[in-house]
C-alpha positions as CSV (number, residue, x, y, z in Angstrom):
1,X,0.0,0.0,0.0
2,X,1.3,3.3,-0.9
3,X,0.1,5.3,3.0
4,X,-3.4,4.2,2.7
5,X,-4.0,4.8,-1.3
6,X,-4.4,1.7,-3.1
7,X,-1.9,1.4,-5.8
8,X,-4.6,0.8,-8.7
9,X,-5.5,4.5,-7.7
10,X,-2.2,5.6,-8.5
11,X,-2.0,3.9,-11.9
12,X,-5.6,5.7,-12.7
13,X,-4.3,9.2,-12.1
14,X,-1.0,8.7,-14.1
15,X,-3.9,7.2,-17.1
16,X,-5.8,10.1,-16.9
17,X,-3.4,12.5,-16.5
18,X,-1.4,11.0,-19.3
19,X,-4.6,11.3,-21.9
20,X,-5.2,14.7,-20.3
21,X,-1.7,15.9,-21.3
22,X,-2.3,14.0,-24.9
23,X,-5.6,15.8,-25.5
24,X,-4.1,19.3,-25.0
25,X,-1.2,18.4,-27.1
26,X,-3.8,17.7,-29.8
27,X,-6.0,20.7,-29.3
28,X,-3.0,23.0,-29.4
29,X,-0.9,21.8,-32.2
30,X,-3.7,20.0,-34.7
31,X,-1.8,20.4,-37.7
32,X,1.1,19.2,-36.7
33,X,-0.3,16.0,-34.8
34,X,-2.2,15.6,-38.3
35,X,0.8,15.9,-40.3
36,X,2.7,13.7,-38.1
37,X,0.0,11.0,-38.5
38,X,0.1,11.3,-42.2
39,X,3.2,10.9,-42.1
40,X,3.5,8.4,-40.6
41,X,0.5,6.3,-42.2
42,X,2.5,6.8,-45.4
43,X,5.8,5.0,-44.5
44,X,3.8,2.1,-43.0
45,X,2.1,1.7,-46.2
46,X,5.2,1.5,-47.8
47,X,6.9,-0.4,-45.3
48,X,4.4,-3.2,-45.8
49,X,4.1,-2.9,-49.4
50,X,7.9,-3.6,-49.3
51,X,6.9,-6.5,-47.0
52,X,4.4,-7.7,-49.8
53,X,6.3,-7.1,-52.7
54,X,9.8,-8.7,-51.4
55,X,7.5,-11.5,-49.7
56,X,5.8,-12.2,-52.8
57,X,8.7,-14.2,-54.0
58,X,8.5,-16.5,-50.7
59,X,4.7,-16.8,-50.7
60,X,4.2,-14.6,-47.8
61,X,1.8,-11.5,-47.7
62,X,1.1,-8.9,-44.2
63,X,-2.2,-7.9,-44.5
64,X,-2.5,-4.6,-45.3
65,X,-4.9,-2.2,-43.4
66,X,-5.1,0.7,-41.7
67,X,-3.3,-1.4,-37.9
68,X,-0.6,-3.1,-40.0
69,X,0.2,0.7,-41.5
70,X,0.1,2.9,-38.2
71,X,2.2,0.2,-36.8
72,X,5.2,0.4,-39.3
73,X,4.8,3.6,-39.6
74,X,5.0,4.4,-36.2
75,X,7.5,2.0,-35.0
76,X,9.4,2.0,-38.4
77,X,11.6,-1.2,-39.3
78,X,11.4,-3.2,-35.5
79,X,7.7,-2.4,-36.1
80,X,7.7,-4.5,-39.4
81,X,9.7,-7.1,-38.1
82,X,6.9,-7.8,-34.8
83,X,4.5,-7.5,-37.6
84,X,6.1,-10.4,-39.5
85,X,7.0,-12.2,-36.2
86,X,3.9,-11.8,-34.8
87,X,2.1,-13.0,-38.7
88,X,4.9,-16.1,-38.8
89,X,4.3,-17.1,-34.9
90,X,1.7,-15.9,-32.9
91,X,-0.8,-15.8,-35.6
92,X,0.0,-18.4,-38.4
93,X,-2.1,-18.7,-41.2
């Protein structure tokens, strides 16, 4: 016990005060959270279109939507390599 506050508590205020700080972020900059996410979107598309196209040759496709895209984009190449790890072993065809 953390002097009489239970710890699940604790871990509700740092939630909310994280989403709190993340919703003014997004109210005060909206462009540049929008471009950001563009951006991003974009090289995740392309990321797994290069997945796609090299994986052609093996007989392997990573489905492509809008979860597969935000992913590579926002984590970049590790990002594409969970996605293939995770399409290989966690969730083989």
């Amino acid at each position: 016990m953390l002097h009489g506050l239970h710890l699940s508590w604790v871990w509700w205020a740092v939630i909310v005060a994280a989403a709190l700080f993340a919703m003014t972020q997004i109210v005060q900059y909206p462009g540049r959270i929008a471009w950001r996410l563009g951006k991003s979107v974009v090289l995740g598309l392309a990321f797994v279109l290069a997945v796609n196209w090299v994986g052609q040759y093996f007989h392997y496709h990573l489905a492509l939507n809008a979860m597969t895209a935000l992913t590579a984009g926002f984590l970049g190449i590790p990002g594409v390599a969970a996605l293939v790890a995770m399409h290989l072993w966690v969730f083989p065809a």
